[in-house]
C-alpha positions, 0 to 999 in steps of 0.5 A, a space after each residue: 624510491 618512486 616505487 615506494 612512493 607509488 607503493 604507499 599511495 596505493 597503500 593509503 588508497 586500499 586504506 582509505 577505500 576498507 575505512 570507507 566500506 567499514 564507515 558504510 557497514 557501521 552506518 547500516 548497522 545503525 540506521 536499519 530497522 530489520 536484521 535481515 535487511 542490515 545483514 543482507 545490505 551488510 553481506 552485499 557491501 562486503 562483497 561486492 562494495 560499489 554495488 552494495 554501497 550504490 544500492 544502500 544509499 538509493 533506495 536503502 537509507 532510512 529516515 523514519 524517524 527524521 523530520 523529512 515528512 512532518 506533516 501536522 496539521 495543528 501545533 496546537 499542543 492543547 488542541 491535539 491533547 482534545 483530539 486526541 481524547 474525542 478519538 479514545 472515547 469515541 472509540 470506547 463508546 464504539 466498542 461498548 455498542 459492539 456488533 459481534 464482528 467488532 467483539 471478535 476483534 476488539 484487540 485490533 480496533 485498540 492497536 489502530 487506536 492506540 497506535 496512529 489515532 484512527 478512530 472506529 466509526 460506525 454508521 458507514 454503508 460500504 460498497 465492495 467494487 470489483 475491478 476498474 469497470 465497476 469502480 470507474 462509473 461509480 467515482 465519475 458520478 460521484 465526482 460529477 455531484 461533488 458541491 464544495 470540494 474534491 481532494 484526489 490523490 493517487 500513486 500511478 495516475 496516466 494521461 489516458 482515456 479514464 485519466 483525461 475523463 477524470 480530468 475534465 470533470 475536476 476542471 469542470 468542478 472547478 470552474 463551478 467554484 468546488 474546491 479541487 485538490 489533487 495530489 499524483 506521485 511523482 514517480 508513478 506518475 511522472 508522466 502526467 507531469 508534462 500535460 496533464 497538470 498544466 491544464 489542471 493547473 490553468 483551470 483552477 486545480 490545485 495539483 501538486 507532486 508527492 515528495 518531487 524527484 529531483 537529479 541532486 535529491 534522487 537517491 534521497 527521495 527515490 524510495 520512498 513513495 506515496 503508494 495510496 489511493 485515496 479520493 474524498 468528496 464533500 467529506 462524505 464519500 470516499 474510495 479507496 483500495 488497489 486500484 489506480 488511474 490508468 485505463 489498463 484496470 478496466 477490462 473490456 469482454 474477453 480480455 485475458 493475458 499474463 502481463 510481461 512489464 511491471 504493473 506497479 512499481 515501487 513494488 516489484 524490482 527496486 524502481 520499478 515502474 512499469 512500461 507506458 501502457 500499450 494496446 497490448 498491455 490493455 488487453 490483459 484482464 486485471 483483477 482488483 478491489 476498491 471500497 466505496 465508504 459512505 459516512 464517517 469512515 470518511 473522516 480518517 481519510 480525510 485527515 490523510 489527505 490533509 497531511 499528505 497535502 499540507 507536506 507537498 503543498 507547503 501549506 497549513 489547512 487545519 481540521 477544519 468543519 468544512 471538510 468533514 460531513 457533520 451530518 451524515 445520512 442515518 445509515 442504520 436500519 433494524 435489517 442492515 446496521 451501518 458498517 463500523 470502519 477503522 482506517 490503517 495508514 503508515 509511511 516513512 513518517 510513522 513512528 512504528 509500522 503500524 500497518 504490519 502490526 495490525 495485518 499480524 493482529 488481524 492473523 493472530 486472531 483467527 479463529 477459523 479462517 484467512 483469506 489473503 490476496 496480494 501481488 508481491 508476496 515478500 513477507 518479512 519474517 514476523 508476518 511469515 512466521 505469523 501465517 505459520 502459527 495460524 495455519 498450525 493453530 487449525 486455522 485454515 489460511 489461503 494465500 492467491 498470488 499472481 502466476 506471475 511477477 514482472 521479474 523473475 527475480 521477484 517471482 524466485 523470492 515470492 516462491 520461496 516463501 512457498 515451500 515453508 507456508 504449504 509444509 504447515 497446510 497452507 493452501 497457495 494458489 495461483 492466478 491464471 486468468 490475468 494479473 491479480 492485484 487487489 490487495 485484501 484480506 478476510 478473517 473468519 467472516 468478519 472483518 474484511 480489509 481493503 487496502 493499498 498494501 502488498 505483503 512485501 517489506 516495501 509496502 510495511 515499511 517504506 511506502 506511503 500506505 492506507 488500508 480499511 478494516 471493515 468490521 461486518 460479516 456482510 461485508 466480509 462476506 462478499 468480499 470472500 465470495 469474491 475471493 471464491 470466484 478468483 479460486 475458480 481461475 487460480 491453480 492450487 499450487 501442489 506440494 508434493 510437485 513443488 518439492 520435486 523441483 530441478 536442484 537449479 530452480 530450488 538454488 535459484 529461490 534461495 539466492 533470490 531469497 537473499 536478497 528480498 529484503 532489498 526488493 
């Protein structure tokens, strides 16, 4: 009798344990957006039920379409419906006046609209800033003739030589009476948290954690981070682009080097941070790209901000004038007209993501080129089939990856995307001088797009990201003559070698090519 007693317990127990694997499977099935992600969190549960349960509730829930992140800044149904309206004709008359690089790409420009309210401005001077050395002098004085506010907001901000410097000005702003807000991730910059903000804080800077991570709410909010970088001064002038805080983007002479810790997480590894920088790691060369808008390329920014800083600081700042610049600087001129510029965001909060749709528009309508730089290369299967398209479509596509990743298992599922892409004639290089992590795109001369985004699963669709898509040839221009000089320290990957690879190392990107959706 005792051993049938135990015998049914641990019947009811093996029950209870398949109905709880089948209750997780369901509710993967339900809640995930992507196929190949349902099937790969599917799989992994069925097979390995502890792992696959323990990975699925840290980092793959989904609550794009829950309420966690509303952050609107106005209830005003009437008020939003005129916004709304201003933004659409705006936009229209934009359109109407268009240079031809807007003409080439007037498909685009209607999406970004249509999709998340983004208005085309033009009258913007854009300035390309390559690497940390040339975008660090040009923000310090910035922030130093800031006169009525300052709002800052950055994923990975370190207590470091350039972040301390930076902090000195934001207090010494704010002690003259200019507004300062400043918003830090709370797990890329988690260690900023301990020193740095107090003494923000203690000096008038209003400074606030991204979505704080907490013991009973890790799970919950570990995966879903606010990857952008984003300054606004006077609502006049703004950065954005690849490249954070940290004193390990500014290259001193002759620095060179492969980096062998994360440089970014959120992005490589599942919660991947990164080690705190150290002399060595400082030594490497890193390759990035920033924008500097001057103008009403601004404005968009700003109302990014404002969300972002209405959900961590609970409060309610409304569009108001004071924030944008209602009068700025004539930036036209008969031999260099102002640049029109389109800002792209989308995060957890957006109701499609809309910056996956746009990258695939922009590629879509390619006549002749594309020129893609990015650091983590796992591209779901309507971007990777979109390059596919382009490349068989004559279109000439050159894809700059980093020689290596901060895992290798990242690196395997990067490079098995390769085989496919180089099948139809696209051209993948590597990068050899250092870690390249600008995040960029060009498109037949006229349209540049600089951004936080990789062209990974994370960044399309869990992360808080921005981008701006910048219609002119000067600008684009430049930025693929930078993406020329990058080519003179990259290796063209050669097909032919790449399909004479040992029968392990083909096996190992397969199986790391399983499980990318997860990355």
């Amino acid at each position: 009798m005792r051993y049938l007693s135990e015998l049914n317990w641990l019947l009811i127990g093996e029950s209870l344990y398949v109905l709880l694997i089948i209750a997780v499977c369901l509710r993967i099935v339900y809640d995930t957006r992507t196929t190949t992600k349902t099937l790969a969190y599917v799989l992994l549960t069925i097979f390995l039920p502890v792992v696959g349960m323990l990975v699925y509730f840290t980092v793959g829930t989904n609550f794009r379409l829950k309420s966690l992140y509303s952050k609107k800044l106005t209830d005003d149904a009437a008020l939003s419906a005129r916004i709304r309206e201003q933004v659409i004709t705006n936009s229209r008359e934009q359109m109407e006046q268009a240079t031809t690089d807007v003409q080439r790409n007037r498909k685009l420009a209607r999406l970004m609209v249509r999709d998340s309210m983004s208005p085309l401005v033009g009258n913007n001077r854009v300035t390309l800033l390559l690497n940390g050395e040339v975008k660090f002098p040009d923000l310090l004085q910035s922030l130093r003739e800031a006169r009525h506010h300052i709002h800052i907001e950055y994923y990975i901000y370190d207590d470091d030589q350039i972040g301390n410097t930076i902090k000195d000005i934001l207090i010494q702003k704010a002690q003259e009476g200019v507004q300062v807000r400043f918003i830090y991730d709370d797990f890329g910059s988690w260690f900023i948290s301990r020193k740095l903000v107090p003494q923000l804080r203690a000096a008038g800077v209003q400074a606030y954690p991204f979505y704080k991570l907490t013991l009973p709410t890790f799970a919950q909010r570990l995966n879903y981070r606010n990857h952008r970088k984003i300054v606004v001064i006077d609502g006049c002038t703004a950065y954005v682009g690849g490249i954070n805080v940290s004193d390990r983007y500014i290259n001193r002479p002759n620095q060179h080097g492969i980096r062998v810790d994360s440089p970014e997480g959120g992005s490589g590894p599942i919660g991947s941070r990164g080690k705190t920088p150290t002399d060595k790691d400082n030594q490497m060369f890193w390759r990035d790209t920033h924008l500097r808008i001057d103008g009403a390329g601004t404005y968009y920014l700003q109302h990014l901000f404002l969300c972002d800083w209405n959900f961590c600081a609970n409060e309610s700042l409304s569009l108001d004038a004071s924030f944008f610049c209602t009068n700025p600087a004539d930036l036209n001129d008969e031999s260099s007209p102002g640049a029109k510029v389109q800002i792209g965001a989308s995060g957890p909060d957006s109701r499609i993501p809309g910056l996956l749709f746009a990258f695939l528009q922009a590629i879509n309508s390619a006549e002749q080129e594309i020129l893609l730089t990015t650091p983590y290369f796992i591209p779901g299967d309507s971007l990777l089939d979109a390059l596919i398209v382009a490349a068989l479509s004559g279109v000439r596509v050159k894809l700059l990856v980093p020689d290596k990743s901060d895992s290798r298992l990242v690196n395997a599922a990067a490079s098995s995307y390769y085989g496919e892409l180089m099948s139809v004639g696209v051209e993948i290089y590597q990068y050899q001088k250092g870690f390249v992590h600008a995040k960029t795109m060009v498109v037949d001369g006229s349209l540049a797009i600089v951004g936080t985004a990789n062209l990974d699963y994370r960044s399309f669709d869990l992360n808080f990201e921005v981008a701006a898509f910048v219609y002119d040839s000067g600008v684009a221009n430049e930025l693929g003559r930078a993406f020329a000089d990058d080519l003179t320290q990259a290796k063209r990957i050669d097909y032919g070698q790449w399909q004479q690879g040992s029968p392990v190392r083909r096996l190992a990107r397969k199986m790391a090519r399983m499980v990318a959706p997860l990355l």
